[in-house]
C-alpha positions, -999 to +999 in steps of 0.1 A: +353-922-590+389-924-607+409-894-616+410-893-652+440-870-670+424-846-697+435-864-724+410-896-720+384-870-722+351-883-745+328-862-761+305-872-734+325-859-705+325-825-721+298-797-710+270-786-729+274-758-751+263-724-738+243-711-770+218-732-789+242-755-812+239-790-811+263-811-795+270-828-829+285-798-846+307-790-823+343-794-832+365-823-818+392-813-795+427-823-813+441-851-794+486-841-793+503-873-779+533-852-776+515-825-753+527-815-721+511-839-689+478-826-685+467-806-649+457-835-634+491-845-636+506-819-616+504-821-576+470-834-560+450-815-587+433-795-562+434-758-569+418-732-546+398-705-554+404-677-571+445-689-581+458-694-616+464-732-617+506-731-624+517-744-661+551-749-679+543-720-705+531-689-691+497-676-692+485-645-704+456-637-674+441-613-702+434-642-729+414-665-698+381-660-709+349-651-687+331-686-676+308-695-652+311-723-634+290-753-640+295-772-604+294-748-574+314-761-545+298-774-512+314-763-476+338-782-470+347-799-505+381-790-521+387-778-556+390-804-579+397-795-617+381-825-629+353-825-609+343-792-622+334-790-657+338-761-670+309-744-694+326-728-718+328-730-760+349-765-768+388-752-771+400-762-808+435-758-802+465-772-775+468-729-769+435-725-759+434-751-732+464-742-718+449-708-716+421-726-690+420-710-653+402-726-626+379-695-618+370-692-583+338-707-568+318-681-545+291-690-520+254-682-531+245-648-518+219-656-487+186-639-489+193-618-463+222-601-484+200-594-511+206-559-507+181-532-521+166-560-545+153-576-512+126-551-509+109-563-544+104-594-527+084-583-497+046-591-499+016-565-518+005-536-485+036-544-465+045-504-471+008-497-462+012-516-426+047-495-425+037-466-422+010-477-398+033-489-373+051-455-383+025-432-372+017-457-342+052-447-328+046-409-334+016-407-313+029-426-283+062-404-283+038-373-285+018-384-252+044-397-230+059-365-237+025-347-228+022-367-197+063-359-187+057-320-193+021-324-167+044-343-148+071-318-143+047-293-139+029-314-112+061-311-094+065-273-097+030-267-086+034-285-054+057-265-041+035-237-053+004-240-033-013-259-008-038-284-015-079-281-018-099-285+009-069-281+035-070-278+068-042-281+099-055-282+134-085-269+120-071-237+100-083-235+070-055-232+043-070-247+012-053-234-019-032-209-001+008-205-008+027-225+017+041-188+033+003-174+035-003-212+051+025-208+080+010-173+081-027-184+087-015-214+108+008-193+130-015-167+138-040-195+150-020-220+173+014-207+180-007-186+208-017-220+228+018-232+226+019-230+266-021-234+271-024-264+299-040-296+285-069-303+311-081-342+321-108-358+336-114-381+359-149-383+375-146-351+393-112-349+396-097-325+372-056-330+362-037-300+346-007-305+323+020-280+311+031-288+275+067-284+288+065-309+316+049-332+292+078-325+265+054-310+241+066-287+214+050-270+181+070-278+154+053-249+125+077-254+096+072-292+098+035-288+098+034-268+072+056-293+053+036-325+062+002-305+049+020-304+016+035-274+013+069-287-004+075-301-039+071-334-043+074-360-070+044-381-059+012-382-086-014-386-057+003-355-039-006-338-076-040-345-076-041-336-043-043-297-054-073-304-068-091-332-053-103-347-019-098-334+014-069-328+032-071-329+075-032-325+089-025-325+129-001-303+141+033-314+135+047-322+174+084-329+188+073-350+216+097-362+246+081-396+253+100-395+284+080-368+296+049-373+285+050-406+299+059-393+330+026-373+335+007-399+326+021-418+353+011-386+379-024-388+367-021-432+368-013-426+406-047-412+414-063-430+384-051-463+391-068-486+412-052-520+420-067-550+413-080-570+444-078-608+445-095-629+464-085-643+494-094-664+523-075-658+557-089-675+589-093-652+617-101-670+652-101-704+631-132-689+612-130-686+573-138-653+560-136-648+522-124-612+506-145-609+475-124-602+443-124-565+428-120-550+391-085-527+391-084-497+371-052-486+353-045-459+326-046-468+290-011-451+285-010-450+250-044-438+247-036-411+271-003-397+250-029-401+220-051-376+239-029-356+250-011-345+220-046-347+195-060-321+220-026-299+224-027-265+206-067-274+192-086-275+220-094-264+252-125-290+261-111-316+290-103-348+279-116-376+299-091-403+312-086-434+292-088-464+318-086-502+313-105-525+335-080-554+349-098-583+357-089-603+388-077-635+381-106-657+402-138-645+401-165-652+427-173-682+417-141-698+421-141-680+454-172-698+465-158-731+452-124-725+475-143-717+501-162-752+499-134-774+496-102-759+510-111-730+533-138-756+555-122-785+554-090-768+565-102-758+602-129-785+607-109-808+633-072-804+647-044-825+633-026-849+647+015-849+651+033-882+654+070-877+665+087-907+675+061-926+702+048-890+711+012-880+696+002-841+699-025-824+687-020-791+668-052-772+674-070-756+645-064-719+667-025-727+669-020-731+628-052-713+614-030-676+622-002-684+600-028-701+569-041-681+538-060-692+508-048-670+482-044-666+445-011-682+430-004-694+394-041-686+389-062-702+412-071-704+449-040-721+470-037-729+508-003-715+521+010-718+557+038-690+569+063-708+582+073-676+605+034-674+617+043-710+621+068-712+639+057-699+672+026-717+679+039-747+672+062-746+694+039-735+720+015-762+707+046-792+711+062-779+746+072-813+752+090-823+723+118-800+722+130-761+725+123-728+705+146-712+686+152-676+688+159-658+662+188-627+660+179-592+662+192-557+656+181-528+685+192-496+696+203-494+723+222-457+738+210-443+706+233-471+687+223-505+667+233-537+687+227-570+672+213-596+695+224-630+686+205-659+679+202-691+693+192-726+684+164-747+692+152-785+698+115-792+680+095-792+646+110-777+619+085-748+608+094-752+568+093-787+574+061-789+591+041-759+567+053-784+536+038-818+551+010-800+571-007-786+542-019-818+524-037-831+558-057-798+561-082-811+536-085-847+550-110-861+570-104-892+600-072-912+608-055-892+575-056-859+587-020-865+603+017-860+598+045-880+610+078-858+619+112-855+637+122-833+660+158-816+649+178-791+654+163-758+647+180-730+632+167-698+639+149-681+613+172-647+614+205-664+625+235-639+638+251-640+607+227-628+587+218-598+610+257-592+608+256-592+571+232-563+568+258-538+575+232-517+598+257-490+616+241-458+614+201-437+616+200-424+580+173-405+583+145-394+609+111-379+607+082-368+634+048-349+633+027-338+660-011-346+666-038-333+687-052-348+719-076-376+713-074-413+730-078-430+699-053-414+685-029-425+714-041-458+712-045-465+674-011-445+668+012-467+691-003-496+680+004-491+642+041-479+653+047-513+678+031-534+649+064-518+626+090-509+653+117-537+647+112-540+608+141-552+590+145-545+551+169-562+534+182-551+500+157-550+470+127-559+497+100-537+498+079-524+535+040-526+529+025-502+554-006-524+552+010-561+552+028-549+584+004-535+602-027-556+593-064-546+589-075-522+616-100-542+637-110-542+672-092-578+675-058-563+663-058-538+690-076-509+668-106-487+681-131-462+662-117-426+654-122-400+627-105-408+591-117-392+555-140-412+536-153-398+506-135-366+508-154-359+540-144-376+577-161-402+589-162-426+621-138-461+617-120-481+632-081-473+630-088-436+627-053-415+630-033-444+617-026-417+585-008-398+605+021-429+611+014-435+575+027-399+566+058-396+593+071-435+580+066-422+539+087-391+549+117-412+570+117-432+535+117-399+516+150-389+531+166-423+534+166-424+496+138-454+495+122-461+462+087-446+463+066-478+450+029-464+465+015-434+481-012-415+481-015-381+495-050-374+514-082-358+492-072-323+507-048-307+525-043-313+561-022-283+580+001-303+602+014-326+577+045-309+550+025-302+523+030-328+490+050-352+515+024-370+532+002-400+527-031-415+535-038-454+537-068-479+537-069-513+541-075-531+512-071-502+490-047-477+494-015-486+510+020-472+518+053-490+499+085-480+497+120-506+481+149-506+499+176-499+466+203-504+485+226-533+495+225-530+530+198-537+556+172-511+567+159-511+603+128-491+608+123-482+644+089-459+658+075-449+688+049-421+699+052-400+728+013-398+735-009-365+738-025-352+762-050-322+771-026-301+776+003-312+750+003-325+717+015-361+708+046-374+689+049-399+662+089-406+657+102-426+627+133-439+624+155-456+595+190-471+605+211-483+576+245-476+564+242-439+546+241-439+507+227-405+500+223-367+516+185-362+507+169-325+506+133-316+497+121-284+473+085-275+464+073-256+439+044-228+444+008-236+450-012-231+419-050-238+401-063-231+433-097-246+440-124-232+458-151-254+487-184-257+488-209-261+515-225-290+522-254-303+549-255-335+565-282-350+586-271-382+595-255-398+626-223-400+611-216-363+601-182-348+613-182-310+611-157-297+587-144-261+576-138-256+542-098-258+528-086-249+493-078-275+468-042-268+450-017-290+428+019-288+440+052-298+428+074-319+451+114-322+444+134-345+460+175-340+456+198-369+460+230-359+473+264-376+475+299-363+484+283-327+486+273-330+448+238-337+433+235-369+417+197-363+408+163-349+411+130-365+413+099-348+413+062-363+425+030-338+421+001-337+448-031-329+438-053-315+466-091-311+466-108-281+480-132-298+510-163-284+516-178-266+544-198-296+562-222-285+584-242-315+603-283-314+602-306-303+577-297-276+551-318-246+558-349-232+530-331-201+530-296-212+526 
């Protein structure tokens, strides 16, 4: 709408009266033409809040009377006189409206800044429901504050005593204070802190020193761990007074140690695995069935070792794991059928050039095996088993090779060269060979070409070795007996000559072979059963022991050994070692990175003078190697035993004793290290041959 000044006013425009009179007796406003311009007149006619709206004559601020507004301003809008009627009694004269004030406007008061009056408002039982809530609040301050005092006193009483039904390592200490607790559990262990922890196997009996094992009672700790400390935990709390309570012996354990007797028992314990195998002697298959091994269950053993340390004195029986071989008989009998048969059934035929030969089943079958690889049964020919009956086999076709060698000679190592050949290649032929073994006809052939052959040990490579000097030397004597003679200076002809290199590792048994008649092997006493018996290749423990003891001081790595059942007098006691083919063998690693030559020889017995086996190593000297031992101890006594049948041996009874064995490593006239190996000897009984007697 259009601004209109004051004076156009109508009696319509003006506001009602505030009191009851009607709008018809109210008194006209005088209308002066010669008044002064009107507000609207002056400026924009916007006047702000709470300001006295400026005038030519000055007004008295007591004369403006008390009115309420009749329009409230909206956010936002501005202040406009005429906009805003005022509600006030109808001026009569020109003084009284220029007495008029624009009063200010002020926002409505939201209901939340009602103040006290906003309580009248809230709903009938609101206070009720108050004071609920109220007393709601009380009662859950009061019991967390219940529960924080049990809480805190939890935690004092912990530390206070021990829990119910309590024991440590069998020690009763339910309820006691943690000091009468160390008390009770002191007086109980902390005398088997040194008691030996005694094992089983079968009959064999193994002793353990809590030192050795790195074993140690650890009494404050124990006490701790069985709860006698403060702690913060609820279940610890209702521990005191509920359930029971069962703590082991709190242990400081060297796992080094430990594990390191486990391994002494594992070395009598431990059974190796035996694969099968098919080897061919006189062009014959023969299959070796496959055998179960036996190791220690390590873990379980440190688990048994340390449960039964300090709280019992019962043996504990050796944990063992079977290890399965990895072809059973089965697959034995199936290699049998199509590899092992087929593979001598007919010679095979060699085409070289316009030459034909034929390569007799007796000239390849010595260097072919059938033996386990990635899992299964797999024919493999030796190329260095090979090598020499196929030249023999193919005289006319070319020359042999000869390979290098290293002998002493005046008591120094001379290295005899090698020389090339003219002929089959023995790699060459083993690689093409195979496949025709299993054929049958015109297939079971191979076409080759005679080369040049390289030796298999060429000059250079015997050079390489570095092999200047004897490291070590051992010898032991024997008594008279032929077979010893003839079974000792075979066993030491079959190894004379032996070249390590670095990282390889001698197998007594690979070496040497199976003791048979057909290797040049005849019957003589050996210990079977922990009592001697008649075999083949008896006394061939006896080069066994003198080779494991030229190793001992020529710093080899000890990889398998296994001293005999008992003690035999004319080998060093804890250094010797006992072998069986098949089963127990003699290995040693060469650590170091030069060659090792092995040389051994016997000077034979005879009735009137004992026999000599000599072992030799030659090398380049790493070490100075000397040999302690501790004292004998848990001495065993023999028994007596009768035997009736054709095989008895007499025997006299020996003592059974463990023994420590200390090997120092030397170098520059300063010990580097020590290693230590333990032989466990049982006593052998008296064996007396025939029937044992009623009275006896």
């Amino acid at each position: 709408m259009t601004d209109k000044p004051d004076e156009h006013l109508t009696p319509d425009d003006l506001p009602e009266p505030a009191d009851d009179t009607p709008v018809d007796d109210a008194p006209e406003p005088a209308v002066d033409d010669t008044s002064e311009p009107d507000l609207a007149d002056e400026g924009d006619g916007v006047v702000e809040p709470g300001l006295v709206v400026e005038h030519d004559e000055e007004i008295e601020l007591d004369a403006v009377p008390d009115v309420e507004p009749a329009y409230e301003l909206q956010p936002g809008e501005d202040t406009v006189l005429h906009d805003a009627p005022l509600a006030y009694d109808a001026p009569e004269t020109d003084e009284e409206l220029d007495e008029v004030v624009a009063a200010p406007v002020d926002d409505a008061p939201a209901a939340d800044d009602a103040g006290d009056d906003s309580t009248d408002l809230q709903p009938p039982g609101s206070g009720d429901e108050g004071g609920s809530a109220h007393w709601g609040r009380r009662v859950l301050l009061g019991l967390v504050l219940v529960l924080g005092v049990l809480y805190v006193g939890g935690y004092f009483l912990t530390g206070a005593r021990m829990p119910a039904n309590a024991t440590i390592g069998g020690v009763d200490v339910s309820g006691k204070s943690p000091s009468a607790a160390r008390d009770a559990v002191d007086k109980a262990l902390t005398p088997n802190v040194d008691r030996e922890i005694v094992l089983t196997h079968g009959k064999t009996e193994f002793r353990i020193k809590p030192k050795d094992a790195g074993l140690a009672f650890d009494l404050d700790r124990t006490i701790s761990d069985a709860g006698g400390e403060r702690s913060w935990k609820p279940a610890d709390m209702a521990g005191l007074f509920f359930g029971d309570h069962k703590t082991d012996p709190a242990l400081d354990v060297d796992d080094a140690k430990l594990q390191s007797s486990i391994g002494t028992i594992g070395e009598t314990v431990n059974r190796d695995v035996v694969e099968a195998l098919i080897s061919f002697p006189k062009g014959k298959p023969k299959a070796r069935e496959p055998k179960a091994g036996r190791v220690i269950a390590r873990a379980d053993a440190a688990d048994a070792i340390r449960g039964a340390y300090l709280v019992s004195n019962k043996p504990v029986v050796v944990p063992t794991a079977v290890v399965e071989p990895a072809v059973d008989s089965d697959g034995l009998a199936d290699a049998m059928k199509t590899i092992a048969k087929p593979a001598v059934s007919a010679p095979v035929t060699i085409r070289v050039g316009d030459k034909k030969v034929s390569l007799p089943v007796t000239a390849y079958a010595p260097a072919l095996v059938v033996r386990v690889k990635d899992g299964k049964l797999q024919p493999y020919l030796d190329p260095k088993k090979l090598a020499g009956p196929l030249t023999d086999s193919t005289t006319g076709i070319g020359k042999k090779a000869v390979d290098a060698t290293v002998k002493i000679e005046d008591n120094k190592p001379v290295i005899k060269p090698g020389k090339e050949g003219v002929g089959l290649q023995p790699k060459e032929m083993a690689v093409k060979l195979l496949p025709a073994l299993t054929e049958s006809g015109s297939k079971r052939a191979v076409v080759v070409e005679a080369k040049l052959v390289e030796p298999l040990f060429t000059t250079a490579d015997a050079k390489a070795l570095r092999i200047k000097q004897k490291i070590s030397s051992f010898e032991t004597q024997f008594p008279y007996a032929e077979y010893r003679n003839t079974n000792q200076s075979r066993a030491a002809e079959l190894i004379n000559g032996t070249i390590l290199k670095p990282g390889e590792t001698f197998s007594f048994n690979s070496i040497v072979g199976e003791r048979t008649a057909a290797n040049g092997f005849v019957t003589g006493t050996v210990i079977n059963g922990g009592v001697f018996r008649e075999e083949l290749g008896g006394g061939v423990s006896q080069v066994a022991t003198t080779t494991y003891n030229a190793g001992f001081f020529g710093g080899m790595d000890d990889v398998e050994h296994h001293p005999h059942a008992f003690y035999i007098n004319r080998y060093p006691v804890g250094r010797e070692a006992t072998v069986y083919y098949g089963n127990l063998d003699l290995r040693f690693k060469n650590p170091t990175k030069y060659g090792v030559l092995i040389r051994s020889y016997v000077v034979k017995s005879t009735p009137s003078s004992a026999g000599i086996m000599h072992v030799e190593l030659w090398s380049t000297k790493v070490w100075d190697i000397k040999a302690g031992q501790s004292a004998k101890r848990n001495g065993r006594s023999p028994g007596k035993q009768y035997d009736d049948t054709d095989r008895c041996v007499p025997q006299d009874p020996i003592p059974g004793f463990d023994i420590d064995i200390y090997r120092y490593f030397y170098k520059g006239g300063k010990k580097v290290k020590t290693e230590t190996d333990t032989a466990n000897y049982q006593a052998a009984d008296h064996v007396i041959c025939g029937k044992k007697p009623k009275t006896d």
